[in-house]
N, C-alpha and C positions, 0 to 999 in steps of 0.2 A: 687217617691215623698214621703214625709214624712209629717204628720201632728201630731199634737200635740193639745190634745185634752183637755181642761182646765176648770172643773167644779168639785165641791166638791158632786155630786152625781154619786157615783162609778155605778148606775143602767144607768145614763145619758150618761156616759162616753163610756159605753158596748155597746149603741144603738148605737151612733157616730161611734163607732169603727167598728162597727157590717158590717155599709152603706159604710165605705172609706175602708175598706177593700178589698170590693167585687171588686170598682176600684183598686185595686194594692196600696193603698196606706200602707205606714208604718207606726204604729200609737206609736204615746208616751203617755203616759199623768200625768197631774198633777193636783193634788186636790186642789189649790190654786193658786191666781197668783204669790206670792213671791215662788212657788217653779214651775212655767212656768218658771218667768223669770231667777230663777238661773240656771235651765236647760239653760235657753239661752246664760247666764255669762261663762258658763261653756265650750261652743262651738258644742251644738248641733244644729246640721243643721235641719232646717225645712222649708220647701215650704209652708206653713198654719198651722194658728191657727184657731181653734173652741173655744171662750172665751162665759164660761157666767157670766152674769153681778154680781146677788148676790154670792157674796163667803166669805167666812170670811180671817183672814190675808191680804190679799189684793184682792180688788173686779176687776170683768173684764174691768171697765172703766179706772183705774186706774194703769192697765196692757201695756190696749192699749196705755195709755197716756206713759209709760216707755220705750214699745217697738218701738214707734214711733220718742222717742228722742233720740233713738242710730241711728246712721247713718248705724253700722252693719247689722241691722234687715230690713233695707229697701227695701230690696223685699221679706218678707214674706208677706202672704196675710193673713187676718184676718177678719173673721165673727162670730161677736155675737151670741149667738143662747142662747136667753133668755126668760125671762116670763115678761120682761118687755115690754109693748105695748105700752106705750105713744108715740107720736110723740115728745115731748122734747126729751125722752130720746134717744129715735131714733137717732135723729139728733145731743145730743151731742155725740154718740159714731162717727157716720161717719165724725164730726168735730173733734175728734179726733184721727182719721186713720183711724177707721176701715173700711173695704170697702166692707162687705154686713154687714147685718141685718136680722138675721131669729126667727120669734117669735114662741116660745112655746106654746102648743102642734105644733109638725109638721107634715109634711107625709114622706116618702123617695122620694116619688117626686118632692116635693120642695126642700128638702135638695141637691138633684142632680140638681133641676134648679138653683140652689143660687150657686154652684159648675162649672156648668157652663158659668154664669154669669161671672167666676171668671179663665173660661178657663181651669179648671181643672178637665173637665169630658169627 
């Protein structure tokens, strides 16, 4: 499995990677979403995104909103994992594809339940 892992905090990205590793996963990642999504133009394969919201270039909503309108991308699986709490925002991201929602700070046990929520633990 491969994940791809999309936050502009290289300290955030290391923890991500740290937890999908220890499952066997293969990790990429990108500091923004315009350079996820040209990773993804480009034809790398990926079973999951980790997207977080605030980014500069282009933010995680705005990702998900991309990667959802390629018919390509359609069975990647995609969770937020942000500092944003609201319930709006919440729900515009899973009205926009994504299919968990994990809020910042987390534990490695949530991130494994959100993972297998998602069947991929």
């Amino acid at each position: 499995m491969r994940a791809l892992i999309v936050d502009d905090s290289k300290s955030m990205r290391m923890i991500l990677a740290r937890s999908l590793r220890e499952l066997d996963f293969e990790i990429i990642e990108a500091g923004d979403g315009q350079e996820a999504l040209d990773r993804l133009n480009q034809g790398e394969p990926v079973d999951l995104m980790l997207v977080d919201w605030n980014m500069p270039v282009m933010n995680g909503y705005e990702l998900v909103c991309a990667v959802r309108a390629n018919v390509m991308f359609g069975d990647i699986r995609i969770m937020m994992v942000t500092t944003e709490t609201s319930m709006e925002n919440m729900t515009k991201a899973l009205d926009a594809g994504a299919n968990e929602y994990l809020m910042k700070p987390f534990t490695k046990e949530l991130l494994l339940d959100k993972l297998a929520l998602l069947g991929l633990n």
